[in-house]
C-alpha positions in Angstrom: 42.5 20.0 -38.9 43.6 16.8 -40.8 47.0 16.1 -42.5 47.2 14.1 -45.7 50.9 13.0 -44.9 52.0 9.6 -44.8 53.4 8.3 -41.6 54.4 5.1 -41.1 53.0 3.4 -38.0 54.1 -0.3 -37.9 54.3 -3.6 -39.4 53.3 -6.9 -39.6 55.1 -10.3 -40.4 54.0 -14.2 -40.2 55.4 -17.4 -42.0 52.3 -19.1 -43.0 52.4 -22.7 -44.2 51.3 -22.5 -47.5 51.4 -21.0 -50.7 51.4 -17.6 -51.4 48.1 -18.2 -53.4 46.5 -19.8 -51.0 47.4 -16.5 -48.7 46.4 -14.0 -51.7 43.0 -15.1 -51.5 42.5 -14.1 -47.8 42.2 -10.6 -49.8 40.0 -11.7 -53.2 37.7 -13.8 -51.3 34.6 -12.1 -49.0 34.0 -14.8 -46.5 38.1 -14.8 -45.9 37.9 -10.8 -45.2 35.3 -11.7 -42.7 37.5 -13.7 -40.5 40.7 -11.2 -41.3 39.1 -7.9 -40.4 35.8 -9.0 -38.2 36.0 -10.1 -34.8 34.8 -13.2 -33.8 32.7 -11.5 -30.7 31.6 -8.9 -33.5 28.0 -9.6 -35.4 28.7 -8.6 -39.1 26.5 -6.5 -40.6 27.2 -5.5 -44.1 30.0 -7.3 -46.3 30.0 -6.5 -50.2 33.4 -7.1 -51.7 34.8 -5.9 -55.4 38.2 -7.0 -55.7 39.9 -5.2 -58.2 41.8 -2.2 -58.6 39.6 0.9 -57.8 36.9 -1.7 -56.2 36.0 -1.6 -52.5 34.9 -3.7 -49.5 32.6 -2.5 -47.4 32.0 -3.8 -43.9 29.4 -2.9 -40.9 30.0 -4.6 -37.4 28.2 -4.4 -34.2 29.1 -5.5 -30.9 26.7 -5.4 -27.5 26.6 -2.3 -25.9 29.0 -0.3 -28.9 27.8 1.6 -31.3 27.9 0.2 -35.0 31.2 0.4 -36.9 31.4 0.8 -40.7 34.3 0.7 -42.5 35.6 0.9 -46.1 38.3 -0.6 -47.9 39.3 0.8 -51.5 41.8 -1.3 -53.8 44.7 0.9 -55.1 47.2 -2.1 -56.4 46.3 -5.6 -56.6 49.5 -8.0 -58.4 48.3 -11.4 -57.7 49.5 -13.3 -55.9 52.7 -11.1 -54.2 50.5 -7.8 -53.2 47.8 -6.1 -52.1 47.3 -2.5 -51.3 44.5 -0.7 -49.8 43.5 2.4 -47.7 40.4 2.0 -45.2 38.4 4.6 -44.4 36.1 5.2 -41.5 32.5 5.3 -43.1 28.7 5.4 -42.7 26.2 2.4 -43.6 26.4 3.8 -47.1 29.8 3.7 -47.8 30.7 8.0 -47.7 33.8 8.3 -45.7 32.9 10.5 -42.3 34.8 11.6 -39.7 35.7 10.3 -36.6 33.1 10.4 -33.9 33.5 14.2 -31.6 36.3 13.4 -29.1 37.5 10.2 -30.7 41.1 9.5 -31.3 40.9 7.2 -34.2 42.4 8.2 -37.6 40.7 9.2 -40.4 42.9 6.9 -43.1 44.7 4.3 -43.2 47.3 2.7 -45.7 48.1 -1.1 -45.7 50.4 -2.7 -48.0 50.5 -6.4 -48.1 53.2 -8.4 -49.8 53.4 -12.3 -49.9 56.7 -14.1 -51.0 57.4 -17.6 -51.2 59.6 -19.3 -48.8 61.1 -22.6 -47.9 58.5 -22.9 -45.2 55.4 -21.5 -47.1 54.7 -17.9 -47.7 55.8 -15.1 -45.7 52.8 -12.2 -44.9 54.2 -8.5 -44.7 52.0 -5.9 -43.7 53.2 -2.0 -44.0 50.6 0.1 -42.3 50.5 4.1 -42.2 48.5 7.2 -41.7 47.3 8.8 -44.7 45.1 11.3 -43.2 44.6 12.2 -39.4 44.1 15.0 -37.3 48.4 15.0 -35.9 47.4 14.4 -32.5 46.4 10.8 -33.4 49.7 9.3 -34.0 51.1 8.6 -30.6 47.4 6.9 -30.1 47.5 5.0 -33.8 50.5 3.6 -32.9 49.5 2.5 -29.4 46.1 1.0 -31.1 48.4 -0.9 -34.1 50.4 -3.1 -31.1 46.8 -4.2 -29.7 46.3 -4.7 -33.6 49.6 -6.8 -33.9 47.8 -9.1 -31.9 44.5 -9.4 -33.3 46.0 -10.1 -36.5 48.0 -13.1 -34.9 44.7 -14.1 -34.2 43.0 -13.8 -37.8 45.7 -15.7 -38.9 44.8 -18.6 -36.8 41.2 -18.6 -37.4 42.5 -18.8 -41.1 44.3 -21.7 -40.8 42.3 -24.0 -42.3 42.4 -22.0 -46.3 46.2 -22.3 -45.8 46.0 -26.6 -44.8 47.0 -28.4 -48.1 47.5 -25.7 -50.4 51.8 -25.4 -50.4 51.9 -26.5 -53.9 
């Protein structure tokens, strides 16, 4: 049985060198997305982006010898260029959020909210994660998974460095 409750899992923090602009548009550009949520071992399959409040992007990845992933992301507040907020959903190739595979432990929603503020050294990225919906037991695993996540996003961000060189004005 699922739970629609938010609970808050983690979050996220980096000083980039640049401005926040330049950091908004790792969320309104497709190609950026790429790099942020796909990674680089992963062979992208599918990535359509409407960036807009009450728009989506919609992503498919495959990596050898794992089943395809799919994955939705659905706009809810968008106030350029200090925030982004968006829940993503599990989905199949056409975009219909599905549950989680029989046996998996992964969550059903999740909530990410984004803020960018200016600072002496750039732009400082905040990410807010939580559950929106999951099955309960999934928490103590969610969390677990959003450490190893943590990391991966350190990562992003460095494969991103070039849209931030240049750009503090």
């Amino acid at each position: 049985m699922s739970s629609r409750h938010s609970v808050e899992i983690g979050d996220f923090q980096r000083t980039v060198c640049a401005a926040p602009h330049a950091v908004y548009a790792m969320f309104s550009r497709a190609e950026y997305l790429e790099q942020w949520f796909i990674p680089p071992s992963t062979q992208l399959i599918k990535s359509v982006l409407d960036f807009k409040v009450g728009g989506t992007y919609q992503y498919g990845m495959a990596s050898v010898g794992r089943p395809e992933v799919w994955g939705r992301l659905d706009f809810v507040a968008i106030a350029e260029p200090n925030s982004v907020i968006f829940v993503q959903s599990v989905t199949d190739c056409s975009g219909r959020i599905i549950p989680p595979l029989a046996g998996s432990e992964w969550l059903l929603r999740m909530k990410s909210d984004f803020s960018i503020r200016s600072c002496s050294a750039g732009a400082v990225l905040t990410q807010e994660v939580s559950v929106v919906e999951s099955r309960g037991q999934e928490q103590d695993f969610v969390k677990f998974m959003w450490k190893e996540l943590s990391v991966e996003y350190e990562a992003a961000l460095g494969r991103l460095a070039h849209i931030f060189v240049d750009r503090r004005s």
